[in-house]
C-alpha positions as CSV (number, residue, x, y, z in Angstrom):
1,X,23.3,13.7,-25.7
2,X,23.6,14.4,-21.9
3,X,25.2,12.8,-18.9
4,X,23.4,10.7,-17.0
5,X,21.0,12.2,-14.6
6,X,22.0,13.4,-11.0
7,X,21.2,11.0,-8.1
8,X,19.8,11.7,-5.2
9,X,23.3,12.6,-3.5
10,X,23.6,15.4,-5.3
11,X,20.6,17.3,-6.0
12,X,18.9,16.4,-2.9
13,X,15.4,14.9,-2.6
14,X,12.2,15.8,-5.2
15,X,9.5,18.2,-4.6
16,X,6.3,16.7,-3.8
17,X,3.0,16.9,-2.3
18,X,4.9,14.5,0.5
19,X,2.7,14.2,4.1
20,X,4.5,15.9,6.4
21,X,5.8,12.9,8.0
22,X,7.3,11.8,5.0
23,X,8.8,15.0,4.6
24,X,10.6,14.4,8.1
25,X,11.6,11.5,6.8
26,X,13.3,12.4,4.4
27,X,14.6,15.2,5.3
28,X,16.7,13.3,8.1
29,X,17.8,10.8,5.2
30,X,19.1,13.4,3.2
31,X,21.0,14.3,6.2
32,X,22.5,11.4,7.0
33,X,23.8,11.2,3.6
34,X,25.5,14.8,4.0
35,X,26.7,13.6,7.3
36,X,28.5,10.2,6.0
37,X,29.9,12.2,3.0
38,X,31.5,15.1,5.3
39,X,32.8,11.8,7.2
40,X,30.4,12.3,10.2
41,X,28.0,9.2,11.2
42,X,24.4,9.4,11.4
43,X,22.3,10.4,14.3
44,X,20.9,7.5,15.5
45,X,19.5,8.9,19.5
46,X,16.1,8.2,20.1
47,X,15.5,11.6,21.6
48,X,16.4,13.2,18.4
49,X,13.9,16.0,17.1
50,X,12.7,14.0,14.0
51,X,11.2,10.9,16.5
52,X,9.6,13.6,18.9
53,X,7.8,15.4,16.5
54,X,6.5,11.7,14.9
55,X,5.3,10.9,18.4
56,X,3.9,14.4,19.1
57,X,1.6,14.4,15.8
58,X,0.0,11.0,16.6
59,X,-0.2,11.9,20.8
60,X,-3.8,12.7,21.3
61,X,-2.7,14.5,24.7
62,X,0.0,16.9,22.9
63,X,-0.7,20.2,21.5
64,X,1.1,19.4,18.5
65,X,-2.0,15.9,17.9
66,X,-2.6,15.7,13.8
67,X,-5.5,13.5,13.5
68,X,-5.7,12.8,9.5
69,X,-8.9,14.1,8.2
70,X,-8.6,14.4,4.7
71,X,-5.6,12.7,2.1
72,X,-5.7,15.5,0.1
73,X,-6.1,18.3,2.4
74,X,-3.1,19.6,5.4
75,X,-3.6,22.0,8.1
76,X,-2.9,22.9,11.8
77,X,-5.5,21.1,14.4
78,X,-4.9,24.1,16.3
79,X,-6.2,26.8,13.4
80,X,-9.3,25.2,13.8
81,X,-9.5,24.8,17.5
82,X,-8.9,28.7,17.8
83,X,-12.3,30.2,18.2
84,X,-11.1,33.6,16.9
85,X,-11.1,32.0,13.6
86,X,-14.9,32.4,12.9
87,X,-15.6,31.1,9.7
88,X,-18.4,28.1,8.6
89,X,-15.6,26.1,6.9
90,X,-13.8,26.1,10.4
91,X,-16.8,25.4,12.5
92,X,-18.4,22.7,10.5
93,X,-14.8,20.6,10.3
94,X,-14.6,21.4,14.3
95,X,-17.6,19.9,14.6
96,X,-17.1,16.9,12.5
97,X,-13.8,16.2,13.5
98,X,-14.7,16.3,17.2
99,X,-17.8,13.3,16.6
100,X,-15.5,11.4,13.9
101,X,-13.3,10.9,16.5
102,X,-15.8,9.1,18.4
103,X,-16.7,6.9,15.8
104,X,-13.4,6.1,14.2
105,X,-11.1,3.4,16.8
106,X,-8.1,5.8,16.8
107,X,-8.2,9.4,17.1
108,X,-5.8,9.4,14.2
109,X,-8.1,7.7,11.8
110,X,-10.9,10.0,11.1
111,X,-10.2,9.5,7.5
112,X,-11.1,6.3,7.5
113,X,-14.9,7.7,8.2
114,X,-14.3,10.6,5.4
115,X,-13.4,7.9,3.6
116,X,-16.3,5.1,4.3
117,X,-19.0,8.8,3.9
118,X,-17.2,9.7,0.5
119,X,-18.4,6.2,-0.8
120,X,-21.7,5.9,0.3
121,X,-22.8,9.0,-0.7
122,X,-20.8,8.7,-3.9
123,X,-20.3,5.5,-5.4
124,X,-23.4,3.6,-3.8
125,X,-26.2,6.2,-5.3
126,X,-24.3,5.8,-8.5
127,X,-24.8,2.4,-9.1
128,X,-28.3,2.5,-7.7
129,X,-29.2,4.8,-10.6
130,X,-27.0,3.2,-13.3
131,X,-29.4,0.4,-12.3
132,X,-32.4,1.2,-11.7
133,X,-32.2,4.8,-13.2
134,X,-31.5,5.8,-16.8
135,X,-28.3,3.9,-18.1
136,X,-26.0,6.6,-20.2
137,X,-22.6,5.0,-21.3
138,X,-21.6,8.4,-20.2
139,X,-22.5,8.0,-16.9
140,X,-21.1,4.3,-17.0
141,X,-17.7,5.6,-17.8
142,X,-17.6,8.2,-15.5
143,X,-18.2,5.8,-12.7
144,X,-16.1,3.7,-13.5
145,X,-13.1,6.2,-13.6
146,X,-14.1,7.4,-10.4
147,X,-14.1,4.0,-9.2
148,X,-10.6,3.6,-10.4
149,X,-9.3,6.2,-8.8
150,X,-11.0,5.4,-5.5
151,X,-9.8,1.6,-5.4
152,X,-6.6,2.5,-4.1
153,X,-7.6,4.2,-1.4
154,X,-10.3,2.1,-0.9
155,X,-8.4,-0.9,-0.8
156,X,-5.7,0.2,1.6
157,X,-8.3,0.9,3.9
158,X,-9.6,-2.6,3.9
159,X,-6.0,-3.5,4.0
160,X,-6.2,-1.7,7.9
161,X,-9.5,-3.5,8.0
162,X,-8.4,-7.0,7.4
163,X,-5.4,-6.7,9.3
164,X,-7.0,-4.9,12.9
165,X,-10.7,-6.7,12.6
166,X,-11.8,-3.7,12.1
167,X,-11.4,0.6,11.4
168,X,-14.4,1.8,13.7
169,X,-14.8,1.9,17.5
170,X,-16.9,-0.5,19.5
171,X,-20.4,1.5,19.0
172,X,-20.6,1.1,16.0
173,X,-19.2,-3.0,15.4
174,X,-21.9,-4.1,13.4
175,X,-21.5,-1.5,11.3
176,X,-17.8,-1.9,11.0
177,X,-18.4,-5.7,9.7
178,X,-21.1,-5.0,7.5
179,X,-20.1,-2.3,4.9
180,X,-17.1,-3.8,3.4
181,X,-19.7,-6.7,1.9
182,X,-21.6,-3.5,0.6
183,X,-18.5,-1.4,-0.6
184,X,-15.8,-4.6,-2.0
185,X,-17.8,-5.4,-5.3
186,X,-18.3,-1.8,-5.7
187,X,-14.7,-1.6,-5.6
188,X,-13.7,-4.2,-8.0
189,X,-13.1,-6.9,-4.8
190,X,-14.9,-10.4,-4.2
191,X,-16.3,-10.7,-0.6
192,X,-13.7,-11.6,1.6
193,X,-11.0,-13.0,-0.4
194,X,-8.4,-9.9,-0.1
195,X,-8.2,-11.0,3.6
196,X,-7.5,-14.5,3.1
197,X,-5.1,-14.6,0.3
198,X,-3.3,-11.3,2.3
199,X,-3.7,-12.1,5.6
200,X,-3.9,-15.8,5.3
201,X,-1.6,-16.6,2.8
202,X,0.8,-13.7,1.7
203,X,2.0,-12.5,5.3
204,X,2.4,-16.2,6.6
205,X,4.3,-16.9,3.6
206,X,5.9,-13.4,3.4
207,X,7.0,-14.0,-0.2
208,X,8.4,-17.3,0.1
209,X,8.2,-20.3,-2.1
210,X,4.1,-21.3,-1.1
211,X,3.3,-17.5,-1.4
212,X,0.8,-17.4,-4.2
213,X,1.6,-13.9,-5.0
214,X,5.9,-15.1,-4.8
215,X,7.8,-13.1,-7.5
216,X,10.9,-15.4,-7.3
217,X,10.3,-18.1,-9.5
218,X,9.9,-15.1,-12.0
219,X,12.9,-13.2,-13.5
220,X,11.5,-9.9,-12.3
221,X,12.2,-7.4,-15.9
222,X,10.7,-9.7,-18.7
223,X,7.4,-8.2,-19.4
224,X,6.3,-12.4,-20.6
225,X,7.2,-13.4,-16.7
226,X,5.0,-10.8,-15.6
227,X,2.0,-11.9,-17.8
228,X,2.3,-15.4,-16.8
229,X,2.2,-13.9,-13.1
230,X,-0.8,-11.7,-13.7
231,X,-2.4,-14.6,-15.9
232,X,-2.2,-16.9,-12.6
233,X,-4.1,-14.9,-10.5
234,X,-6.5,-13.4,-12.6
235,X,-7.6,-17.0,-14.0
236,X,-6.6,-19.1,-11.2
237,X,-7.5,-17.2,-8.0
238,X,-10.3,-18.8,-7.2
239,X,-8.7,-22.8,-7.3
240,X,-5.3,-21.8,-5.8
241,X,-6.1,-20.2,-2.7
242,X,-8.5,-23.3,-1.4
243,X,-6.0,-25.6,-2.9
244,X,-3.3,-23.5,-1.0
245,X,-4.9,-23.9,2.5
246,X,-5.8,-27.4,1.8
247,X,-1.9,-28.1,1.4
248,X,-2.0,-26.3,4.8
249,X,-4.4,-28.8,6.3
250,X,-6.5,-25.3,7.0
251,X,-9.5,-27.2,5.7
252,X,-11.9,-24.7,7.7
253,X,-10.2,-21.8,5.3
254,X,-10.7,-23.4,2.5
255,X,-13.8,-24.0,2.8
256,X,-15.1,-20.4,3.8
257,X,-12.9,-19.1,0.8
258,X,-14.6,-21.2,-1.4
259,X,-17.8,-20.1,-0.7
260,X,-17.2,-16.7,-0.1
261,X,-15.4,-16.5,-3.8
262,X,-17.5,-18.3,-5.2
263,X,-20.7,-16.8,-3.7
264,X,-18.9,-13.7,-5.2
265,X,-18.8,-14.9,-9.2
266,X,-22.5,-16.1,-8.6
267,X,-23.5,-12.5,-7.9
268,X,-21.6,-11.3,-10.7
269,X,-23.2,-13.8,-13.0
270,X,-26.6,-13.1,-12.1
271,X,-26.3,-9.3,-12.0
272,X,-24.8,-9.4,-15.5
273,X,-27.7,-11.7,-16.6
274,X,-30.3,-9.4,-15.1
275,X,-28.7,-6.0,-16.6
276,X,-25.7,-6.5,-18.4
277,X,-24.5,-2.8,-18.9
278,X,-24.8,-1.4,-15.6
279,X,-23.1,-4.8,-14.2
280,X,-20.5,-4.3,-16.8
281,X,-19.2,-0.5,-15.6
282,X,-20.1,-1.3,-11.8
283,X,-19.2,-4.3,-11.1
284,X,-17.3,-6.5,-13.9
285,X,-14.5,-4.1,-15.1
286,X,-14.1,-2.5,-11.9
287,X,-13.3,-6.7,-10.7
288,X,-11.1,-7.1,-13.5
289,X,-9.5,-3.8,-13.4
290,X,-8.6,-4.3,-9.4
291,X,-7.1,-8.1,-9.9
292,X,-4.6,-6.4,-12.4
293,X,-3.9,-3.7,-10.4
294,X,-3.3,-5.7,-7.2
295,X,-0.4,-7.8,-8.5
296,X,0.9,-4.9,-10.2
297,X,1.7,-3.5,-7.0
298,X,2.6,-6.9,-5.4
299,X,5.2,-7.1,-8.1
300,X,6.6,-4.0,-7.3
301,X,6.5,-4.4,-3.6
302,X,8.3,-7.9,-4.0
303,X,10.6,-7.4,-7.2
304,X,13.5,-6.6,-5.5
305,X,14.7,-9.5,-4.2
306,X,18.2,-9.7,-1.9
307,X,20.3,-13.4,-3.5
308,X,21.7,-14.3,0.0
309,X,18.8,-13.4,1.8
310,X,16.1,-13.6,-0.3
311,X,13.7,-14.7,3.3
312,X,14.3,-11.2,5.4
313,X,12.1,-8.8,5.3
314,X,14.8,-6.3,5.1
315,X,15.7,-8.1,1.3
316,X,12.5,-9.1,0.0
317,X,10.8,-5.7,0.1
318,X,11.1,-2.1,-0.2
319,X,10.5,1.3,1.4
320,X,8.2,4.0,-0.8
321,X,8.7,7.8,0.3
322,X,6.3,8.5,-2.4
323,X,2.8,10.6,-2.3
324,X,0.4,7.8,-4.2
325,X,1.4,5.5,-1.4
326,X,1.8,7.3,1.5
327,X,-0.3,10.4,1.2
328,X,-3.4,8.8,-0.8
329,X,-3.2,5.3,0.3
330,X,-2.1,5.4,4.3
331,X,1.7,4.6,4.4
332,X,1.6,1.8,2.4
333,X,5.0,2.7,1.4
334,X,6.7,1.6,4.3
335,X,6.1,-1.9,3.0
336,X,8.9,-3.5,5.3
337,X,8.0,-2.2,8.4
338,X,4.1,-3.6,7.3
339,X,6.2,-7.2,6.9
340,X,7.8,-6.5,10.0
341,X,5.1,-5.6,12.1
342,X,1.8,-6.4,10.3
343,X,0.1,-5.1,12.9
344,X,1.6,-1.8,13.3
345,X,-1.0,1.1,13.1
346,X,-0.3,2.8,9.5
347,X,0.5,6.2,11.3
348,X,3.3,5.1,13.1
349,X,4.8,3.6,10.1
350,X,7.4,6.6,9.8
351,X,8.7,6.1,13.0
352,X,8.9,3.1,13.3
353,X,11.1,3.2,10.4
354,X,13.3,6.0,11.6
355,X,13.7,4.1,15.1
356,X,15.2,1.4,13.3
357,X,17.0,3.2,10.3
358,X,20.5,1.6,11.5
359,X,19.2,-2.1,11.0
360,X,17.5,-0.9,7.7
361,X,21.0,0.2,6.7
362,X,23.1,-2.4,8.2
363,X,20.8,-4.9,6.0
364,X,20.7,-3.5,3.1
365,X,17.2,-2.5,2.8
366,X,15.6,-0.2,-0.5
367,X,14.2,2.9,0.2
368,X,13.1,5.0,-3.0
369,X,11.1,8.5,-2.7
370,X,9.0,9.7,-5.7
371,X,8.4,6.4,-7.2
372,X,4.9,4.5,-6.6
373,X,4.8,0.9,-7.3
374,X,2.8,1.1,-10.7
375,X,5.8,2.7,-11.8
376,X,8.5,0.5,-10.2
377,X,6.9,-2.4,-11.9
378,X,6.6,-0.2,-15.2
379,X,10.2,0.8,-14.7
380,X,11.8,-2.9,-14.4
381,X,9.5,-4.4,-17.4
382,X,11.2,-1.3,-19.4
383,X,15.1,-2.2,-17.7
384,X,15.0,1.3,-16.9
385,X,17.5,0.9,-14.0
386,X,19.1,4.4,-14.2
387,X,15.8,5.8,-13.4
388,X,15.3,3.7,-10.7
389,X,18.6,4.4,-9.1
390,X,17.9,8.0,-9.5
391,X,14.8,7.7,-7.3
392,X,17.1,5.0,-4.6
393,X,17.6,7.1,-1.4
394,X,20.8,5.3,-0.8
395,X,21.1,4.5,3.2
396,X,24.1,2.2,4.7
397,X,27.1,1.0,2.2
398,X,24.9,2.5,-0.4
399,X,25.7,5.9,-0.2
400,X,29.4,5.5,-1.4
401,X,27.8,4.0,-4.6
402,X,27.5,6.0,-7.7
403,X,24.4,5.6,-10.1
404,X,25.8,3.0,-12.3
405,X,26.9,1.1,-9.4
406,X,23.6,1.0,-7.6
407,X,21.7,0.2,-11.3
408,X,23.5,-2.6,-11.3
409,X,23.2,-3.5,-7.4
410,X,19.2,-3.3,-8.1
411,X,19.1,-5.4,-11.6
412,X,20.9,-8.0,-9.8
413,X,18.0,-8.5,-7.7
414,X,15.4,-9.1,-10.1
415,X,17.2,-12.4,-10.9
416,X,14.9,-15.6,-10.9
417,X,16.0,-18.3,-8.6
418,X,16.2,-21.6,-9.8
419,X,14.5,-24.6,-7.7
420,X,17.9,-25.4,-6.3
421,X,18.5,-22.4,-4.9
422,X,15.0,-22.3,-3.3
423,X,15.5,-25.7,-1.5
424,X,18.6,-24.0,-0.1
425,X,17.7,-20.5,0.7
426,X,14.4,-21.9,2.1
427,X,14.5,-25.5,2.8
428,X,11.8,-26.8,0.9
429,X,12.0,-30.8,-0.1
């Protein structure tokens, strides 16, 4: 049998398909810890190259601007601004870039549009036919795993949505408000609800005690935990969120999620009544299949849990350098500096976390790189700490820690807290 495998101080970070901002990211994290273990400290100016060349990607008025067009597809703004360059490829995305960026609210976010275009001219005629058409089970299946593999990217576009009151400039507003009631059920979502258990509930709460989606009344490795955490929201959803705002004396919120979710179910029901097949691939397992996967992710997001300081931000969540997240799903791996700043625009995500890298170290945060959180979830139902330390970018105190030492720091934080320690971590009666 072999040693244990090589953290991240001494092989250096993986090899990805990272964005490139991610790749500046960590590059200047690998750095640091090569710096602390020579016995030099950190960089921590703010006019130090890795900040500019953040700020010069999203500045509309610098040559080096990078609006994101595609997730799946880099290249240079300037390539395809240079007219020598004649070729219909380059002239076509010229042309769309240069209108998306009038339609889009920031100039950054013309993938929001690719995105919003992809579905409607994908996903929507799909169903239609599946309707309406001839029903295959082939074509059922098919849809559905395209669905799949949209709903991430789907859903962390609504999650820019929910949290800016919109994704599309003021032109085109009714627009904006209208297609997320066509595109949600497509997606496996019920009308509204994602913004009022995440926006309402989850970041007001921030994974406290009356968070419905709270991971610390669970111990955060037993797979039976986890089930009894997925069971809850899957089955109980619809009755806890009113009753939540209720206990908030938000009476208006419970009543418009109330009728929103349950307006939701009533389509369901009937469409499933009318043409149960077609319902079934579009709309039922695609529902199901998006309530697992939400609090699979939360789980991971919120597993890691700090026993002092269970109620900072800093403690409570975790920083993905990871492609799923970041490159396919808009930065949603810098999941602190979301909690931080819920409002922060995804782009500037990166920067805002270099900027503030000492506080992240001084507090103790989690940063991992090549780890999404399907697999961090996956990883601590399995105990597979080792692993997980291997991905840990250390940052801080953490970097004198070998990869026994920091397996152990991270099961220690998937400890359940008892209602004693609640009332005094939190101050709930």
């Amino acid at each position: 049998m072999g040693g244990p495998e090589p953290s991240i101080v001494e092989k250096g970070p993986d090899e990805a398909f990272f964005t490139l901002s991610d790749n500046i990211v960590l590059e200047e994290l690998f750095k640091d810890i090569q710096d602390v273990k020579s016995g030099a400290k950190p960089s921590l100016s703010d006019d130090r190259p890795s900040l500019k060349l953040l700020d010069n990607m999203s500045d509309t008025k610098h040559p080096d601007f990078q609006p994101t067009i595609f997730s799946t597809w880099d290249y240079n703004l300037a390539d395809l601004d240079n007219k020598t360059i004649n070729s219909i490829r380059s002239a076509i995305l010229r042309n769309y870039i240069t209108w998306a960026r009038t339609v889009v609210r920031h100039d950054t976010d013309v993938i929001f549009l690719s995105h919003i275009l992809m579905y409607f001219f994908t996903s929507v005629p799909s169903a239609l036919y599946l309707f309406f058409g001839k029903f295959t089970y082939l074509h059922g299946i098919i849809h559905l795993l395209v669905t799949v593999w949209y709903s991430g990217g789907f859903t962390l576009m609504m999650h820019n949505h929910i949290h800016n009151n919109g994704v599309l400039a003021k032109p085109y507003a009714a627009f904006d408000w209208t297609f997320p009631y066509i595109l949600e059920p497509l997606m496996g979502h019920t009308w509204d609800s994602y913004y009022y258990h995440h926006v309402k509930a989850h970041h007001v709460e921030g994974n406290g005690p009356d968070d419905l989606s709270t991971t610390i009344r669970y111990q955060r490795d037993s797979l039976w935990c986890f089930l009894q955490y997925e069971a809850r929201f899957l089955l109980l959803c619809w009755f806890d969120l009113p009753k939540y705002f209720i206990s908030k004396r938000k009476y208006n919120l419970a009543f418009r999620v109330t009728c929103t979710e349950q307006s939701s179910y009533a389509a369901l029901y009937l469409l499933a009544k009318w043409q149960f097949k077609p319902a079934l691939f579009v709309f039922l397992l695609p529902f199901t299949i998006m309530r697992i996967g939400l609090m699979i992710g939360n789980w991971g997001q919120h597993a890691l849990v700090d026993d002092v300081e269970p109620d900072s931000d800093f403690r409570s969540s975790i920083t993905l350098i990871d492609v799923p997240s970041n490159r396919f799903c808009f930065n949603d791996g810098y999941h602190t500096s979301h909690h931080l700043n819920p409002l922060r625009h995804w782009r500037d995500h990166p920067h805002a976390f270099l900027k503030a890298k000492d506080r992240y170290s001084k507090e103790g945060a989690l940063v991992f790189h090549n780890i999404d959180y399907l697999e961090i979830t996956f990883r601590l139902l399995t105990k597979n700490y080792m692993h997980l330390a291997k991905q840990l970018v250390p940052i801080g105190d953490q970097i004198g820690m070998s990869q026994a030492e920091l397996a152990e720091m991270l099961r220690r934080k998937t400890r359940r807290f008892s209602d004693e320690e609640i009332r005094a971590k939190f101050g709930k009666k």
